[in-house]
N, C-alpha and C positions, 0 to 999 in steps of 0.2 A: 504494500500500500504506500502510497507517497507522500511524504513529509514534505511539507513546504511551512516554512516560518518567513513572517512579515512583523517589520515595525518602524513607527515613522514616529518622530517628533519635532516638534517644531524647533529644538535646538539643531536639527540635521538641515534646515533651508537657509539662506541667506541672511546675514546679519544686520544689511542694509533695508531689507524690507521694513513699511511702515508695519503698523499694528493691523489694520486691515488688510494690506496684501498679507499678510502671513496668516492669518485667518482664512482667508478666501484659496492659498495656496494648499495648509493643511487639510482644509473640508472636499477639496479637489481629488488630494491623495487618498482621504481616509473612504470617501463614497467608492475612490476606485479598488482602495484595499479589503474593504471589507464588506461590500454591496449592500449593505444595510441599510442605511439613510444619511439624515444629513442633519449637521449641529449648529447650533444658535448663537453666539457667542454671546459670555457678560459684558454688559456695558460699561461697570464699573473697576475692572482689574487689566493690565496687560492679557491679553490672550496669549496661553501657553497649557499645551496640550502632548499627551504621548498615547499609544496606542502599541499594542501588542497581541499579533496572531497566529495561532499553530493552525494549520488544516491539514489535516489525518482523512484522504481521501473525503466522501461529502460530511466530516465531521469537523466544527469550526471550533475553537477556542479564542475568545478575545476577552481584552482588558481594556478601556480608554477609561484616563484620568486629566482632565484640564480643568481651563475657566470659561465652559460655557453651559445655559441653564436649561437648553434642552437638547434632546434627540427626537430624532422623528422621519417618519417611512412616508412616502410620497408614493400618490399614485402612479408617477412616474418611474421611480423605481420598481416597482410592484412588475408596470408588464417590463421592463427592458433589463431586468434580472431573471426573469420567470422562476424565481426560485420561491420553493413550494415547502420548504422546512420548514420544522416547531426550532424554533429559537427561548431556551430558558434563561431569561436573564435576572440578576440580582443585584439589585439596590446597593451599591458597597460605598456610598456619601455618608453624610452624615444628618440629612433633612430629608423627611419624607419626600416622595414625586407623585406626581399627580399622571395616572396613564389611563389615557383613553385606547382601545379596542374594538374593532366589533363592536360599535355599537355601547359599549360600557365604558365607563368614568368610576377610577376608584382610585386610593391612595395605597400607594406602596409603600413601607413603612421602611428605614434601612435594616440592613441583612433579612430584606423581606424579598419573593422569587413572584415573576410573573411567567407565565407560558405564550409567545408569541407565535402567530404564523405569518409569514412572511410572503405567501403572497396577499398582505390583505394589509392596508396602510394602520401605523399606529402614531401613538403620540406621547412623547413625556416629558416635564416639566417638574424644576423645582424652585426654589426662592433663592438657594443659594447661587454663590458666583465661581464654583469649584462642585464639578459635578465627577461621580467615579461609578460605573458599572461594570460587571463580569458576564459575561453570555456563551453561552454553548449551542452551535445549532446542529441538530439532531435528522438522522434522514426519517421522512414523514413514514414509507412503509413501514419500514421496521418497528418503530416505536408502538404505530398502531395495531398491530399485531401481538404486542407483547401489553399494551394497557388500555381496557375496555375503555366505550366513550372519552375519552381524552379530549377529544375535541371542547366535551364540556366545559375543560377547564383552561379555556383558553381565555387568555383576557378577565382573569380573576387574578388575584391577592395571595399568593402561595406562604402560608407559614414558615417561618425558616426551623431550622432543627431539622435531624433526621437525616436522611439517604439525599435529599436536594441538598440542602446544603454542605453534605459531605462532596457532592458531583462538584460543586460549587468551589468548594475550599482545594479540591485534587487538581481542576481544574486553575485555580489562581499558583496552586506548588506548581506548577509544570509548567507557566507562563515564566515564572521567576528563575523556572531550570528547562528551558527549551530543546536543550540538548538531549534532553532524555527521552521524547518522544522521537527521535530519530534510531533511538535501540529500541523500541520496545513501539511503534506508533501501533498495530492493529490490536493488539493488547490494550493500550488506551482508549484507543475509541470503544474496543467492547465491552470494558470496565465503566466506562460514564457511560452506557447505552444502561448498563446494568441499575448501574445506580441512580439513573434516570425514572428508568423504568417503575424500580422498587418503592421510588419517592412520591410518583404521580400515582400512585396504588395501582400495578400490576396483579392482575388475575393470579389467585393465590399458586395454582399451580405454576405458572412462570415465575411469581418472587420468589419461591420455593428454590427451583433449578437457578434462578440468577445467584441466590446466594450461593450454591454448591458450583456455581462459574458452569452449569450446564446451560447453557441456552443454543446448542447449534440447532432441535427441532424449530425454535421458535424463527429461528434466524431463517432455518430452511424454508420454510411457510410465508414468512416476508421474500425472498428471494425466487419463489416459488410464482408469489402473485404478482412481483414486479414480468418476473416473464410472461404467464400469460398475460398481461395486458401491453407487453412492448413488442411482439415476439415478428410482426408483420413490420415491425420498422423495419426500412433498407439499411443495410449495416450494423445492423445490431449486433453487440458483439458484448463475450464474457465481460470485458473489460469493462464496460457500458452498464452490462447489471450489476457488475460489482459495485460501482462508483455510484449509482440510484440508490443500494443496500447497505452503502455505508460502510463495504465490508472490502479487504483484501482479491483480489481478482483468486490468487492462488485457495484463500481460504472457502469461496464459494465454489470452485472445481470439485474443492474436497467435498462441500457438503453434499453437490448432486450426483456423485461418484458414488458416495456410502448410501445415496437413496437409493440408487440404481441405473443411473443413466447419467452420460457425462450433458454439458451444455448443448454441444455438440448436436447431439441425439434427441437430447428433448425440442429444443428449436427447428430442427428439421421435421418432427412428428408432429408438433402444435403448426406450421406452416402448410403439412401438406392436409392434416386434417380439416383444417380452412381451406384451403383449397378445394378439396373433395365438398365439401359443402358447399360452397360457392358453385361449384359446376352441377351438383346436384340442385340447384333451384332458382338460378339464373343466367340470362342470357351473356355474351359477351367475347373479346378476345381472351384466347388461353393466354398470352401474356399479359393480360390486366389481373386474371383469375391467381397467375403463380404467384401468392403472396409471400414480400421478400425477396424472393428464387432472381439474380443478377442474371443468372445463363438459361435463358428457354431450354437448353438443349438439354440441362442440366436438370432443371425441373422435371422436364418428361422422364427420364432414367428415373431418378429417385420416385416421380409416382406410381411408375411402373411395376418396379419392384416392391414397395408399399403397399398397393392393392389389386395388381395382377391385371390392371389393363391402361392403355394408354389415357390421359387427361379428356382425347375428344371421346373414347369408346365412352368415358365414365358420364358425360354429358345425359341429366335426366334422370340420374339412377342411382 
């Protein structure tokens, strides 16, 4: 899985910039570093800002600490990132914020957690002129296959204590020690998936297995649904569902190997049985029909030997 670390502060820009350009320069980099949104600056202090990011395949870690009094997700953002993650972020200031969601207005209290998604704009706000947050973004299959309704609790007030904010405090250690996730990244991301999981109350049977570190069924079944519903995109590739799952390309071969079939195999069965279905009940070209399949000629083989007669014989039937 790939490690990649990011971190910008405004002591790294130019020394000659006013206090606005260095605002308007930081908020430039930070929207491009972290696709999140975009911050406010205080009116009252110098603007001075830093930011820190790990990303463990689609699993995010960040930190920004400056002087300015909000954050906030733009529609704009929303479609030109198209990113679809739960994002849990945690109040780490020292004044409550004020975060709007979906539709809800409630106060975040500090070391208190909110659940975000991301593509859907948010808002936050507080009095002071030194604002500090921590956030982990989460891939959306997986998580929702490991904790019922979750969706519910999106845009609520998350208590601190417990398995969050332990995800919370692991996550701030390994911001402080970056290096660490470059020995050990898929291991991290599935240890805060864990303790994600177990904090937003996971279905007893998964917190169970997350604590005993079994969770490949669950994972399998996330990885599982991400293919059937990707499996007719052109191109689609292990890599691709691994990076939707959250998960190491090498460690999802493992899991559909031990189910019983490699990627390989399952994606060529899920494509021609769409297929066979498509030709069984509508009209059309056979290459609009080969779903996925880059080689016509390639498609007819494999249907062939699949269900024992050519794409046009199967027409109707």
């Amino acid at each position: 899985m790939s490690v990649i670390r990011k971190s910008l502060s405004t002591e790294m820009l130019p020394q000659d910039l006013s206090d606005r350009q260095r605002f308007i320069r930081f908020a430039e980099l930070f929207e491009h570093f972290s696709n999140t949104g975009e911050l406010d600056p205080a009116s009252d202090v110098p603007f001075r800002a830093t930011m820190n990011s790990i990303h463990i395949g689609t699993t995010m870690l960040g930190r920004c600490d400056g002087s300015f009094v909000t954050v906030r997700r733009e529609k704009r953002q929303v479609i030109e990132t198209g990113d679809d993650r739960f994002c849990l972020a945690r109040n780490t200031g020292d004044l409550p914020s004020q975060v709007i969601h979906r539709g809800r207005e409630f106060t975040m209290r500090p070391g208190a957690m909110v659940l975000l998604k991301l593509d859907e704009p948010f808002f936050a706000a507080d009095g002071a002129s030194q604002k500090r947050f921590t956030n982990v973004h989460l891939p959306v299959d997986t998580l929702r296959a490991m904790v019922a309704d979750i969706d519910d609790l999106v845009g609520c007030e998350l208590e601190p204590g417990g398995a969050l904010s332990l995800a919370m405090d692991y996550s701030d250690l390994l911001l402080r020690n970056p290096t660490a996730a470059d020995e050990a990244g898929m291991a991290i991301a599935g240890h805060l998936l864990d303790l994600a999981a177990i904090g937003l109350g996971a279905r007893s049977d998964i917190a169970t297995a997350a604590r005993r570190g079994g969770l490949r069924a669950v994972r399998l079944k996330a990885v599982l649904s991400i293919l059937e519903a990707r499996f007719h995109e052109p191109g689609f590739s292990a890599q691709k569902l691994a990076a939707a799952a959250g998960l190491s390309e090498r460690y999802v071969n493992e899991l559909l190997f031990e189910a019983g079939a490699s990627f390989t195999t399952r994606l060529t069965e899920l494509r021609l049985r769409k297929a066979a279905d498509l030709l069984a009940h509508r009209e059309g070209r056979i290459s609009d029909i080969a779903c996925g399949f880059n080689d016509l000629s390639y498609f007819n083989r494999c249907f062939r030997r699949r269900f024992g007669l050519t794409p046009t014989a199967a027409r109707g039937k």
